[in-house]
C-alpha positions in Angstrom: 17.9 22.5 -0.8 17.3 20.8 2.9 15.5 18.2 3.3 12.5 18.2 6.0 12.3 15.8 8.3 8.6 14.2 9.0 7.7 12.7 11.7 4.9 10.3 10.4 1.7 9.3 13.3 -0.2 6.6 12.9 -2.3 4.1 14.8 0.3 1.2 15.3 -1.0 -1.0 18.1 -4.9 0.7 17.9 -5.6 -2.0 14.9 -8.0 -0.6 11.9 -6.6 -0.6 8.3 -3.1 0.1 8.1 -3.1 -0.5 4.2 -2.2 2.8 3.2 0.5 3.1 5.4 3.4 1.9 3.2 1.7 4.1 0.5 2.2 7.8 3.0 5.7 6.0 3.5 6.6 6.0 0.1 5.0 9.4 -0.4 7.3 11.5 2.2 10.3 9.0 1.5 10.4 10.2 -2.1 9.8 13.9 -1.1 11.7 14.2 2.4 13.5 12.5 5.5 11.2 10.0 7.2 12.5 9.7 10.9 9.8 6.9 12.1 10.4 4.2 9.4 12.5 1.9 11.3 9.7 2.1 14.0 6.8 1.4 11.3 8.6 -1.7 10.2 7.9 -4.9 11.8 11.3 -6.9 13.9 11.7 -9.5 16.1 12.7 -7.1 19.1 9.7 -5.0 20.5 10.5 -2.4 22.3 9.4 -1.4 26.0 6.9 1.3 26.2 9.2 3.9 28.0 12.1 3.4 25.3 9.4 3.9 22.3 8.0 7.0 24.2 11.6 8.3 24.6 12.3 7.3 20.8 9.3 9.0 19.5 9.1 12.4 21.8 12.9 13.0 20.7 11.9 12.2 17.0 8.8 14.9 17.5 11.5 17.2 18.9 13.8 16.7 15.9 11.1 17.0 13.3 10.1 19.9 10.9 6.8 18.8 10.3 4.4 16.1 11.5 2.1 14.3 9.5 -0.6 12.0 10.7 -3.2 9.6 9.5 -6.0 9.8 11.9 -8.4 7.3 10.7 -7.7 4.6 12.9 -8.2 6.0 16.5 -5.5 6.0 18.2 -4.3 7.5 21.8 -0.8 7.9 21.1 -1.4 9.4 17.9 -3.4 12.1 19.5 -1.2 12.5 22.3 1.7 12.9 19.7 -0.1 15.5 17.7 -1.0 17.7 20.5 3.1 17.3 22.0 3.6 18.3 18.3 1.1 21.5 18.5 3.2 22.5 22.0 6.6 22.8 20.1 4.6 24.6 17.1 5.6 22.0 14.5 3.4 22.3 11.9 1.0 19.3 11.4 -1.0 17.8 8.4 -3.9 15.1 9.6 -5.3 13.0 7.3 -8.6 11.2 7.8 -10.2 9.2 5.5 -13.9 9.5 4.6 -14.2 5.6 3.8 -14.4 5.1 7.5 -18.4 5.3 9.3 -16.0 6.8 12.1 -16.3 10.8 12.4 -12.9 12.7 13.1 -12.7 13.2 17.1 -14.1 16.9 16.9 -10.8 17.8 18.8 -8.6 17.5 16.2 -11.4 18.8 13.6 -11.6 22.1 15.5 -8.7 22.5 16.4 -7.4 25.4 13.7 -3.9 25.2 14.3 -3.7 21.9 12.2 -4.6 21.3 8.3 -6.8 18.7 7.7 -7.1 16.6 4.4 -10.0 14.7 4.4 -10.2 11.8 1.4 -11.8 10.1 -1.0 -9.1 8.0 -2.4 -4.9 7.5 -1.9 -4.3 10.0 -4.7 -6.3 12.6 -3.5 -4.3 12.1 -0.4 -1.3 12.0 -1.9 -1.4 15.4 -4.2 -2.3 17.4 -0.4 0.3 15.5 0.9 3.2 16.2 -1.9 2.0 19.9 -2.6 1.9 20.4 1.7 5.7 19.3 2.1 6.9 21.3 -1.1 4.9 24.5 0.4 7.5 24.1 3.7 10.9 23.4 2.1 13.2 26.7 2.7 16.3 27.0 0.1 
């Protein structure tokens, strides 16, 4: 069975809570090939902004699937999910309702991308696991 590869968005320089981060990590780790983790994991060596844009269009482009947590507003995060909309990748956002933030309403109405909106990690987390075993081919 082949593995997907995920390309996993999230707001990295925007700030908010990144707490749940490690737990999406560990989510698509255990369930398929994470190509962003080396860039999600802090190092002494920051990269300059043209050689994380290069890193990051060419992992969109080698990708199955994006996924994307949303609640921390993020520029590059929505640029990255509409680059991933052009190539017709297929993209999961998730969003969490904690936040007294609304989802940006162009990413909520935008049908061509599946929307989890939740409570709590699990909840999260069964989308998340049942959406990447719905895409596996044999």
């Amino acid at each position: 069975m082949k593995k997907l590869k995920v390309y996993f968005a999230c707001s990295i320089r925007g700030g908010g809570d990144k707490s749940l981060y490690p737990k999406f990590i560990e989510t698509i780790k255990s369930e398929a090939q994470l190509l962003i983790e080396d860039a999600l994991l802090p190092n002494g060596t920051p990269l300059p902004s043209t050689d994380i844009y290069s890193r990051d269009v060419a992992w969109i482009n080698e990708c199955d699937v994006m996924i994307a947590e949303v609640s921390n507003p993020s520029l590059g995060v929505g640029y990255e999910i509409a680059y991933a909309e052009k190539l017709g990748k297929p993209t999961l956002i998730f969003f969490s309702n904690q936040q007294e933030k609304r989802l940006s309403a162009m990413i909520e109405g935008n049908t061509a991308l599946e929307i989890c909106k939740y409570e709590q990690f699990e909840d999260a987390k069964t989308t998340l696991v049942t959406w990447l075993h719905s895409r596996v081919t044999l």
